[in-house]
N, C-alpha and C positions, 0 to 999 in steps of 0.2 A: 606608434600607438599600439599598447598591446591588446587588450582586453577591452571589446564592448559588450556592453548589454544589450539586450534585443527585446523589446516589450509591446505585447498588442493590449488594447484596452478599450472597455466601453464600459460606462459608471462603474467607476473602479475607486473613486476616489478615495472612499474609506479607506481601501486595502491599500491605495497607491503608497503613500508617505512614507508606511512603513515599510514596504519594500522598497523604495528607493534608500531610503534612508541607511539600510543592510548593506548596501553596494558603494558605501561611502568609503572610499579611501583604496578600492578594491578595483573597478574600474577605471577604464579612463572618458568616457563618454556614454551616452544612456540614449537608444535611441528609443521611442514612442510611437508608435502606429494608433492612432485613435481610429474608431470604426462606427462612431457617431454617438460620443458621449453628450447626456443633458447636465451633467452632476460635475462636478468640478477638477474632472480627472485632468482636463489639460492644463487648468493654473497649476495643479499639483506638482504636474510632470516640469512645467516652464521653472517654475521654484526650484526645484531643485536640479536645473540648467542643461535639463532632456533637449535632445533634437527632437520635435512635434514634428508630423506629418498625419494625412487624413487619406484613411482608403473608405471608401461607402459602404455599408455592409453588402454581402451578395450573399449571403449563407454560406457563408467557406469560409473558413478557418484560413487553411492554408494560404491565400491571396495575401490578407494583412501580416502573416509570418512572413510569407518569401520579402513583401516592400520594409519588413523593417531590417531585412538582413541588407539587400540595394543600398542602404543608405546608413551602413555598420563601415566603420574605416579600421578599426581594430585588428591585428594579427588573426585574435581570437575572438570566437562569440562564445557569448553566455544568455543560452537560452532562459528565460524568468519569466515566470505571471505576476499580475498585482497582486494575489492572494499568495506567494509565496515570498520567505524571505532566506538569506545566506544567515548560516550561522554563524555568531561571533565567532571572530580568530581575529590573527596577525595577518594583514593586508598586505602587508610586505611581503612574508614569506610566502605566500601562497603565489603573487605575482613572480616571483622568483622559482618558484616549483612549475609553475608555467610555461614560464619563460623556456626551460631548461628541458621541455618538454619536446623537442626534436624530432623524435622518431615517431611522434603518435600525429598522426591524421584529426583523433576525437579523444577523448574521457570522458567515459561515463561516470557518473557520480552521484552518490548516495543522495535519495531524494525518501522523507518521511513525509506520507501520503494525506497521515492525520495525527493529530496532537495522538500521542496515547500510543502509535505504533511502531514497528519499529524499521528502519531504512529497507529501502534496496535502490538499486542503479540505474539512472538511468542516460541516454545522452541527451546533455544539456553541453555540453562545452567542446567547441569542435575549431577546426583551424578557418578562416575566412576565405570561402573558397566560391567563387560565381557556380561551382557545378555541384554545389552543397544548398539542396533545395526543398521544403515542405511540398507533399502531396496528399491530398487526399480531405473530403470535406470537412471532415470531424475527426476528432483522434487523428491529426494530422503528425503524419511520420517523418521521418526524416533519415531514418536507417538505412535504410534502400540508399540512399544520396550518399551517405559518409560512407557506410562501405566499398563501394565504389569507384568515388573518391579516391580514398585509402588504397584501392590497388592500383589506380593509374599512380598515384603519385609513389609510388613503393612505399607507404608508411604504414602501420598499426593502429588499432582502436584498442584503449586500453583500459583500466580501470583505477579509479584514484580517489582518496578522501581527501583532495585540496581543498574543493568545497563542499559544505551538503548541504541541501534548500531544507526548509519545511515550508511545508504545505497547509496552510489556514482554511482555505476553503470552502471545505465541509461543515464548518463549526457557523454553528445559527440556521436561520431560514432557508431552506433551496428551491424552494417551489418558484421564483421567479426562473432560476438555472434549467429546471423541469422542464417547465414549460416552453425556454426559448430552445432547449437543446432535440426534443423529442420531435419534432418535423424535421429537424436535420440528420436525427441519426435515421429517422425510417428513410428520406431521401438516400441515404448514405448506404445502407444496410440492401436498397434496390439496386443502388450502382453496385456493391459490392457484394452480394449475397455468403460468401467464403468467412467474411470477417469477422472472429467469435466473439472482440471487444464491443461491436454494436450492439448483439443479441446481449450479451451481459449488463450494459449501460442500459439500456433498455429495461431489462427485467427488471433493475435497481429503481429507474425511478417508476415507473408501475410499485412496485414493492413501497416505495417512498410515498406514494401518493394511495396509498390501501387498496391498491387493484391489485389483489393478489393471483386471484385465478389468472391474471393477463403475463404478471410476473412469472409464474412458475411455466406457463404456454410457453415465455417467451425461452426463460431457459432451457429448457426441451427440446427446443427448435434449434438452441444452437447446439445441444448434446448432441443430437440427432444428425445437421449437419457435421458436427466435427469425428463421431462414428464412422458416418460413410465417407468421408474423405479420404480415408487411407494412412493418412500420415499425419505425427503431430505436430502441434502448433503451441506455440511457448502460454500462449494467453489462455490455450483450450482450462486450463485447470481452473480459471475464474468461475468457468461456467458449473464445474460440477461441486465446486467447492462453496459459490455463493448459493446454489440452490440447497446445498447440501445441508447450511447451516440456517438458510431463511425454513426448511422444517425442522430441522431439529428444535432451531426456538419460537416453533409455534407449537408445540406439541402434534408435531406427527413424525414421530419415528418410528416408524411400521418397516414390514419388511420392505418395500421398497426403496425406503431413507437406507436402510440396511445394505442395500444390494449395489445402492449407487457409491455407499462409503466404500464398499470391498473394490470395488470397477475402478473408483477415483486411486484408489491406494496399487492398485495394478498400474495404473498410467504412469500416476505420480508418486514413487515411495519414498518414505521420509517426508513426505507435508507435513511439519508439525500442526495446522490447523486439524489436517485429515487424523493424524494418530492421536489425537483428542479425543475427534469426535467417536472416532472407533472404538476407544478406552471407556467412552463413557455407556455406547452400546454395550460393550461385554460386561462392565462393571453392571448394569440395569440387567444383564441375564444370568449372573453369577459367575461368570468370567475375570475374577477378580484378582487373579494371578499374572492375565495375558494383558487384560486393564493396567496391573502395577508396571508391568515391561515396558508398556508402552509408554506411561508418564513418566516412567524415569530415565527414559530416553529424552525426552523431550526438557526436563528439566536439567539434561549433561549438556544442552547445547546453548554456546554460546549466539553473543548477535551476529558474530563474524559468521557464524554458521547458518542463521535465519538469512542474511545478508547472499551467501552463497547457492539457495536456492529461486533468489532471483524473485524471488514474493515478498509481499510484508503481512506482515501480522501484529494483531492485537496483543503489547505486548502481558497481556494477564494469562494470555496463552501458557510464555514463558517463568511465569510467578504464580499471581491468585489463583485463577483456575486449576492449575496443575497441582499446586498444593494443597488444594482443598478436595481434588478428585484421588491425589496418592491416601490423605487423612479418613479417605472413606473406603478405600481399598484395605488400610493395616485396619482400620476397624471391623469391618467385617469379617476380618481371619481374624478378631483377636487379640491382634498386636497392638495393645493399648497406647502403650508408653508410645511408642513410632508414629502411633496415629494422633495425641498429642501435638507432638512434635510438628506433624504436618500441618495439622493444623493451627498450629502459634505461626508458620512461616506465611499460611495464607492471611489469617487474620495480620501479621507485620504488614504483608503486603496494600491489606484494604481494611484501614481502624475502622473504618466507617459500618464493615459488612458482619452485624451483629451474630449473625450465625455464626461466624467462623469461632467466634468468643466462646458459645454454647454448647460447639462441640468440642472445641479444646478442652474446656470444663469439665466435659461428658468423661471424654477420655480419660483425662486426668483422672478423676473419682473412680472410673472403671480399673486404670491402674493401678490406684491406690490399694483399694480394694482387693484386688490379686493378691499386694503384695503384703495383706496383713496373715498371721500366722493361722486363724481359723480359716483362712480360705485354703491355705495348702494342706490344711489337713485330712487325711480320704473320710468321706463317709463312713458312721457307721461304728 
Protein backbone atom coordinates (compact mmCIF):
# COMPACT_ATOMS: atom_id res chain seq x y z
CA UNK A 1 0.00 0.00 0.00
CA UNK A 2 1.42 3.23 -0.77
CA UNK A 3 -0.23 6.32 -0.05
CA UNK A 4 -2.73 7.03 2.79
CA UNK A 5 -4.63 9.95 3.72
CA UNK A 6 -4.74 11.04 7.24
CA UNK A 7 -7.84 13.13 8.29
CA UNK A 8 -9.16 14.76 11.59
CA UNK A 9 -12.68 16.11 11.63
CA UNK A 10 -15.44 17.51 13.61
CA UNK A 11 -18.77 18.90 11.61
CA UNK A 12 -16.94 18.85 8.75
CA UNK A 13 -19.39 17.45 6.66
CA UNK A 14 -20.17 20.17 4.14
CA UNK A 15 -16.31 20.33 3.45
CA UNK A 16 -15.98 16.55 3.85
CA UNK A 17 -17.32 15.03 0.29
CA UNK A 18 -15.40 17.11 -1.44
CA UNK A 19 -12.28 16.44 -0.14
CA UNK A 20 -12.50 13.12 -0.27
CA UNK A 21 -13.74 13.10 -3.43
CA UNK A 22 -10.13 15.04 -4.67
CA UNK A 23 -8.31 11.88 -3.35
CA UNK A 24 -10.09 9.60 -5.49
CA UNK A 25 -7.98 7.42 -7.55
CA UNK A 26 -4.85 9.12 -5.74
CA UNK A 27 -4.85 7.27 -2.61
CA UNK A 28 -5.10 3.92 -1.41
CA UNK A 29 -7.05 4.09 1.94
CA UNK A 30 -8.48 7.30 3.85
CA UNK A 31 -8.20 7.24 7.31
CA UNK A 32 -10.79 9.68 9.63
CA UNK A 33 -10.29 10.52 13.13
CA UNK A 34 -13.66 12.05 14.26
CA UNK A 35 -13.31 14.36 17.55
CA UNK A 36 -17.02 14.45 18.12
CA UNK A 37 -19.02 15.31 15.09
CA UNK A 38 -23.22 16.08 15.42
CA UNK A 39 -23.43 16.82 11.42
CA UNK A 40 -22.99 14.01 9.16
CA UNK A 41 -19.12 13.89 8.86
CA UNK A 42 -18.88 10.25 9.65
CA UNK A 43 -21.60 8.83 7.07
CA UNK A 44 -19.68 11.12 4.71
CA UNK A 45 -16.25 9.61 5.56
CA UNK A 46 -18.05 5.67 5.63
CA UNK A 47 -19.43 6.66 1.95
CA UNK A 48 -16.72 7.17 0.53
CA UNK A 49 -15.13 3.79 2.32
CA UNK A 50 -12.71 5.95 5.16
CA UNK A 51 -11.30 3.91 8.04
CA UNK A 52 -13.64 5.86 11.05
CA UNK A 53 -12.26 5.94 14.30
CA UNK A 54 -13.31 8.35 17.44
CA UNK A 55 -10.65 10.27 19.69
CA UNK A 56 -12.90 12.72 22.48
CA UNK A 57 -11.92 16.00 22.05
CA UNK A 58 -9.29 17.27 24.83
CA UNK A 59 -8.36 20.64 23.16
CA UNK A 60 -5.37 19.28 21.37
CA UNK A 61 -5.04 19.12 17.92
CA UNK A 62 -2.21 17.05 18.02
CA UNK A 63 -3.75 13.84 19.86
CA UNK A 64 -6.47 13.15 17.02
CA UNK A 65 -3.37 13.72 14.23
CA UNK A 66 -0.85 11.37 15.89
CA UNK A 67 -4.37 8.42 16.20
CA UNK A 68 -5.02 8.95 12.78
CA UNK A 69 -1.39 8.44 11.70
CA UNK A 70 -1.53 4.79 14.31
CA UNK A 71 -4.04 3.51 12.13
CA UNK A 72 -2.48 4.87 8.32
CA UNK A 73 -0.88 1.44 6.75
CA UNK A 74 0.39 3.32 3.68
CA UNK A 75 4.21 3.61 2.77
CA UNK A 76 3.25 7.22 2.72
CA UNK A 77 1.06 9.86 4.48
CA UNK A 78 -0.75 12.72 3.09
CA UNK A 79 -1.46 14.97 5.55
CA UNK A 80 -5.29 16.73 4.47
CA UNK A 81 -8.21 18.76 6.18
CA UNK A 82 -11.91 18.57 5.23
CA UNK A 83 -11.56 22.15 4.13
CA UNK A 84 -9.01 21.44 1.76
CA UNK A 85 -8.74 19.60 -1.53
CA UNK A 86 -5.72 17.99 -4.19
CA UNK A 87 -5.78 19.70 -7.25
CA UNK A 88 -6.90 17.97 -10.38
CA UNK A 89 -4.03 15.82 -12.09
CA UNK A 90 -3.12 12.31 -13.29
CA UNK A 91 -3.43 10.08 -10.24
CA UNK A 92 -1.32 7.72 -11.82
CA UNK A 93 1.50 9.80 -12.37
CA UNK A 94 1.90 11.42 -9.28
CA UNK A 95 1.68 7.80 -7.54
CA UNK A 96 4.38 6.96 -9.62
CA UNK A 97 6.54 10.28 -8.88
CA UNK A 98 6.13 8.95 -5.33
CA UNK A 99 6.62 5.94 -5.51
CA UNK A 100 10.20 6.66 -7.01
CA UNK A 101 10.63 8.99 -4.40
CA UNK A 102 13.67 7.01 -2.35
CA UNK A 103 15.85 9.24 -0.94
CA UNK A 104 13.44 11.90 0.52
CA UNK A 105 12.35 11.17 4.28
CA UNK A 106 9.12 14.00 3.48
CA UNK A 107 7.96 16.55 0.45
CA UNK A 108 6.83 19.54 1.16
CA UNK A 109 4.30 20.87 -1.18
CA UNK A 110 2.58 23.69 -2.49
CA UNK A 111 -0.40 24.37 -0.28
CA UNK A 112 -2.76 27.80 -1.63
CA UNK A 113 -3.87 29.03 1.79
CA UNK A 114 -6.97 31.02 0.16
CA UNK A 115 -8.90 31.15 -3.04
CA UNK A 116 -7.27 34.25 -4.72
CA UNK A 117 -3.56 33.47 -3.45
CA UNK A 118 -0.84 32.23 -4.40
CA UNK A 119 1.15 28.82 -3.21
CA UNK A 120 3.83 28.07 -0.84
CA UNK A 121 5.03 24.70 0.76
CA UNK A 122 4.41 23.00 3.02
CA UNK A 123 4.95 19.25 4.76
CA UNK A 124 1.99 17.54 4.18
CA UNK A 125 3.59 14.24 2.56
CA UNK A 126 6.03 12.39 4.60
CA UNK A 127 7.25 8.52 4.70
CA UNK A 128 5.15 6.28 7.48
CA UNK A 129 7.22 6.44 10.09
CA UNK A 130 6.12 5.54 14.19
CA UNK A 131 8.91 8.30 15.15
CA UNK A 132 7.05 10.95 12.67
CA UNK A 133 4.64 12.56 15.20
CA UNK A 134 2.38 15.86 15.84
CA UNK A 135 3.11 18.06 18.85
CA UNK A 136 1.95 20.83 20.19
CA UNK A 137 -1.65 22.04 21.03
CA UNK A 138 -2.59 24.26 18.15
CA UNK A 139 -0.74 24.78 15.11
CA UNK A 140 0.40 21.43 15.68
CA UNK A 141 3.96 20.74 14.05
CA UNK A 142 5.35 17.94 12.79
CA UNK A 143 8.86 19.31 11.54
CA UNK A 144 10.75 18.79 14.45
CA UNK A 145 9.56 14.89 13.94
CA UNK A 146 10.51 14.61 9.96
CA UNK A 147 13.58 16.21 10.44
CA UNK A 148 14.83 13.92 12.59
CA UNK A 149 13.48 11.30 11.26
CA UNK A 150 15.26 12.19 8.08
CA UNK A 151 18.68 12.05 9.84
CA UNK A 152 18.43 8.86 11.68
CA UNK A 153 17.21 7.36 8.57
CA UNK A 154 19.99 9.04 6.28
CA UNK A 155 17.27 10.45 3.77
CA UNK A 156 16.14 14.27 2.69
CA UNK A 157 13.29 16.39 2.99
CA UNK A 158 12.60 17.77 -0.34
CA UNK A 159 10.35 19.95 -2.22
CA UNK A 160 7.85 18.87 -5.07
CA UNK A 161 4.79 19.94 -6.98
CA UNK A 162 3.25 16.13 -7.17
CA UNK A 163 0.59 17.50 -5.26
CA UNK A 164 -0.78 20.90 -4.28
CA UNK A 165 -3.90 21.32 -1.75
CA UNK A 166 -5.96 24.32 -1.69
CA UNK A 167 -7.37 25.43 1.05
CA UNK A 168 -11.26 26.51 1.20
CA UNK A 169 -11.50 27.36 4.62
CA UNK A 170 -11.49 30.82 5.06
CA UNK A 171 -14.32 31.47 2.55
CA UNK A 172 -17.79 32.25 4.49
CA UNK A 173 -18.52 32.66 8.19
CA UNK A 174 -15.53 32.05 10.84
CA UNK A 175 -16.80 33.15 13.83
CA UNK A 176 -17.75 29.63 15.05
CA UNK A 177 -13.64 28.70 14.24
CA UNK A 178 -12.99 32.11 16.48
CA UNK A 179 -14.41 31.29 18.81
CA UNK A 180 -13.56 27.43 19.38
CA UNK A 181 -9.93 28.25 18.58
CA UNK A 182 -9.18 31.53 20.85
CA UNK A 183 -9.12 29.44 24.36
CA UNK A 184 -6.84 27.16 22.75
CA UNK A 185 -4.52 29.37 21.28
CA UNK A 186 -4.10 31.62 24.70
CA UNK A 187 -3.74 28.01 26.53
CA UNK A 188 -1.15 27.36 23.77
CA UNK A 189 0.43 30.78 23.62
CA UNK A 190 1.07 30.24 28.10
CA UNK A 191 2.56 26.87 27.32
CA UNK A 192 4.54 28.41 24.77
CA UNK A 193 5.25 31.99 25.17
CA UNK A 194 8.32 31.90 22.07
CA UNK A 195 5.67 30.94 19.45
CA UNK A 196 5.08 34.10 17.08
CA UNK A 197 2.21 31.87 15.03
CA UNK A 198 -0.03 32.27 18.20
CA UNK A 199 0.39 35.95 18.71
CA UNK A 200 -0.46 36.34 15.05
CA UNK A 201 -3.54 33.97 14.86
CA UNK A 202 -4.68 35.74 17.74
CA UNK A 203 -4.41 39.36 16.49
CA UNK A 204 -6.30 37.90 13.26
CA UNK A 205 -9.14 36.86 14.82
CA UNK A 206 -9.49 39.87 17.33
CA UNK A 207 -8.89 41.76 14.06
CA UNK A 208 -11.85 39.44 12.53
CA UNK A 209 -14.07 40.02 15.39
CA UNK A 210 -13.62 44.28 15.35
CA UNK A 211 -11.49 44.20 18.51
CA UNK A 212 -8.98 46.02 17.07
CA UNK A 213 -7.14 47.92 19.82
CA UNK A 214 -6.59 43.90 21.26
CA UNK A 215 -5.35 43.02 17.60
CA UNK A 216 -2.71 45.42 17.22
CA UNK A 217 -1.83 44.86 21.46
CA UNK A 218 -1.62 41.46 20.25
CA UNK A 219 0.86 42.06 17.44
CA UNK A 220 3.16 44.14 19.32
CA UNK A 221 3.58 41.66 21.79
CA UNK A 222 4.79 39.22 19.50
CA UNK A 223 7.11 42.18 17.54
CA UNK A 224 8.33 42.75 20.83
CA UNK A 225 8.96 39.22 21.77
CA UNK A 226 10.49 38.27 18.49
CA UNK A 227 13.00 41.73 18.96
CA UNK A 228 14.30 40.37 22.11
CA UNK A 229 14.82 37.01 21.28
CA UNK A 230 17.91 37.54 19.36
CA UNK A 231 17.42 35.37 16.43
CA UNK A 232 15.03 34.91 13.76
CA UNK A 233 12.19 32.97 13.19
CA UNK A 234 10.66 31.94 9.76
CA UNK A 235 6.99 32.87 10.95
CA UNK A 236 8.36 36.23 12.67
CA UNK A 237 7.39 38.17 9.29
CA UNK A 238 3.58 37.35 9.77
CA UNK A 239 3.60 39.39 12.71
CA UNK A 240 5.09 42.67 11.31
CA UNK A 241 3.60 42.22 7.85
CA UNK A 242 -0.14 41.47 9.12
CA UNK A 243 0.00 44.44 11.41
CA UNK A 244 1.64 46.36 8.86
CA UNK A 245 -1.24 46.02 6.40
CA UNK A 246 -4.30 45.70 9.03
CA UNK A 247 -3.03 49.93 9.19
CA UNK A 248 -2.20 50.67 6.23
CA UNK A 249 -5.95 49.57 5.38
CA UNK A 250 -7.37 51.41 8.10
CA UNK A 251 -6.06 54.50 7.23
CA UNK A 252 -3.22 54.96 9.68
CA UNK A 253 -0.04 55.20 8.00
CA UNK A 254 1.74 57.64 10.09
CA UNK A 255 5.11 57.59 10.84
CA UNK A 256 5.04 54.64 12.85
CA UNK A 257 3.34 52.35 10.00
CA UNK A 258 6.40 53.98 8.24
CA UNK A 259 9.14 52.92 10.62
CA UNK A 260 7.67 49.31 11.00
CA UNK A 261 7.71 49.07 6.97
CA UNK A 262 11.57 50.09 6.93
CA UNK A 263 12.40 47.47 10.06
CA UNK A 264 10.17 44.74 8.36
CA UNK A 265 12.09 45.26 4.80
CA UNK A 266 15.56 45.06 6.99
CA UNK A 267 14.53 41.68 8.39
CA UNK A 268 12.72 40.56 5.50
CA UNK A 269 13.98 42.06 1.89
CA UNK A 270 12.27 41.32 -1.13
CA UNK A 271 8.60 40.63 0.66
CA UNK A 272 6.69 41.53 -2.26
CA UNK A 273 3.74 42.23 0.14
CA UNK A 274 6.38 44.68 2.08
CA UNK A 275 7.87 46.46 -1.26
CA UNK A 276 4.22 47.38 -2.03
CA UNK A 277 3.40 48.63 0.97
CA UNK A 278 6.66 50.73 0.96
CA UNK A 279 6.03 51.88 -2.79
CA UNK A 280 2.82 53.07 -2.00
CA UNK A 281 4.37 55.24 1.21
CA UNK A 282 7.03 56.95 -1.01
CA UNK A 283 4.43 57.23 -3.99
CA UNK A 284 1.99 59.22 -1.03
CA UNK A 285 5.24 61.44 -0.15
CA UNK A 286 6.47 61.98 -3.75
CA UNK A 287 8.87 59.47 -3.94
CA UNK A 288 7.76 58.32 -7.12
CA UNK A 289 10.67 57.19 -8.83
CA UNK A 290 11.91 54.82 -5.69
CA UNK A 291 7.85 53.88 -5.76
CA UNK A 292 8.28 52.77 -9.63
CA UNK A 293 11.57 50.60 -8.70
CA UNK A 294 9.96 49.05 -6.39
CA UNK A 295 6.65 47.89 -8.38
CA UNK A 296 8.46 46.87 -11.00
CA UNK A 297 10.44 44.73 -9.34
CA UNK A 298 7.68 43.16 -8.03
CA UNK A 299 5.71 42.91 -11.24
CA UNK A 300 9.41 40.90 -12.77
CA UNK A 301 8.52 38.16 -10.35
CA UNK A 302 7.27 35.24 -11.08
CA UNK A 303 5.11 32.53 -8.74
CA UNK A 304 7.99 30.26 -8.67
CA UNK A 305 9.47 33.28 -7.10
CA UNK A 306 6.67 34.33 -4.67
CA UNK A 307 6.78 30.46 -3.99
CA UNK A 308 10.72 30.69 -3.08
CA UNK A 309 10.24 33.06 -0.31
CA UNK A 310 8.31 30.73 1.52
CA UNK A 311 4.95 33.11 1.95
CA UNK A 312 1.89 33.52 0.10
CA UNK A 313 0.34 36.52 -1.11
CA UNK A 314 -2.62 38.10 -2.46
CA UNK A 315 -2.18 37.42 -5.77
CA UNK A 316 -3.40 41.28 -6.88
CA UNK A 317 -0.20 42.01 -5.30
CA UNK A 318 1.40 40.29 -8.35
CA UNK A 319 -1.18 41.98 -11.08
CA UNK A 320 -4.20 44.72 -9.90
CA UNK A 321 -2.55 46.48 -7.42
CA UNK A 322 0.74 46.81 -8.86
CA UNK A 323 -0.47 48.03 -11.85
CA UNK A 324 -2.49 50.40 -10.85
CA UNK A 325 0.22 51.82 -8.26
CA UNK A 326 3.05 51.67 -11.48
CA UNK A 327 -0.27 53.78 -13.60
CA UNK A 328 -0.01 56.34 -10.91
CA UNK A 329 3.63 56.64 -10.60
CA UNK A 330 4.19 57.39 -14.95
CA UNK A 331 1.22 59.71 -14.16
CA UNK A 332 2.57 61.74 -11.93
CA UNK A 333 5.93 62.39 -13.85
CA UNK A 334 4.01 62.86 -16.83
CA UNK A 335 4.54 59.80 -18.64
CA UNK A 336 1.02 59.50 -20.01
CA UNK A 337 1.05 57.17 -22.61
CA UNK A 338 2.91 54.36 -19.89
CA UNK A 339 0.56 55.45 -17.37
CA UNK A 340 -2.35 54.42 -19.81
CA UNK A 341 -0.87 51.54 -20.38
CA UNK A 342 -0.62 50.68 -16.66
CA UNK A 343 -3.45 51.20 -16.09
CA UNK A 344 -5.41 49.06 -19.11
CA UNK A 345 -3.24 46.04 -17.40
CA UNK A 346 -4.86 46.72 -13.91
CA UNK A 347 -8.27 47.36 -15.12
CA UNK A 348 -7.52 43.71 -17.52
CA UNK A 349 -6.86 42.49 -14.35
CA UNK A 350 -10.21 43.63 -12.27
CA UNK A 351 -13.17 44.58 -15.16
CA UNK A 352 -15.14 44.92 -12.35
CA UNK A 353 -12.82 47.98 -10.63
CA UNK A 354 -14.29 51.11 -12.47
CA UNK A 355 -11.54 53.25 -11.55
CA UNK A 356 -8.89 51.65 -13.21
CA UNK A 357 -11.29 52.52 -16.68
CA UNK A 358 -11.37 56.42 -15.47
CA UNK A 359 -7.86 56.52 -15.21
CA UNK A 360 -6.94 54.91 -18.22
CA UNK A 361 -9.33 57.32 -19.86
CA UNK A 362 -7.53 60.07 -17.92
CA UNK A 363 -4.36 59.11 -19.29
CA UNK A 364 -5.26 58.31 -22.50
CA UNK A 365 -6.95 62.13 -23.16
CA UNK A 366 -3.88 63.52 -21.32
CA UNK A 367 -1.62 61.73 -23.97
CA UNK A 368 -3.55 62.59 -26.69
CA UNK A 369 -3.41 65.86 -25.88
CA UNK A 370 0.45 66.18 -25.68
CA UNK A 371 0.38 64.75 -28.75
CA UNK A 372 -1.54 67.26 -30.72
CA UNK A 373 0.61 69.98 -32.50
CA UNK A 374 -0.65 73.07 -30.59
CA UNK A 375 0.57 71.43 -27.50
CA UNK A 376 4.17 71.18 -28.77
CA UNK A 377 4.31 74.40 -29.83
CA UNK A 378 6.48 76.96 -27.13
CA UNK A 379 4.56 79.86 -25.97
CA UNK A 380 4.34 83.00 -27.03
Amino acid sequence: MLLSAAIIVRDEADHLDGCLQSLSGLVDEIVVVDTGSRDDSVAVARRHGAIVAYEPWQGDFATPRNRSLDLACGEWILYIDADERVRAGDPQERRERIAASGEFAALRIPLVPRVGWTPYVEYRLWRNRPDVRFSGRMHESIVASIHAAAKRAGLRVGISDVITLDHLGYEGDQQHKHARDEPILLAALAENPTRVYYYDHLARIYHAQSRDEEAVAMWMRGIEMARARGHPDHDDRLLWVDLIWHCFTHANAGEDVAALVYEALERFPRLPVLELVAAQLEFSTGEHASAQRRVEWILSQSEFNALATGSSYDSRIFGEWSWNLLGLCRFADGNWSAAAEAFAKAEQAAPTVKEYAVRRQLAQARAGAAERPDARRPPG
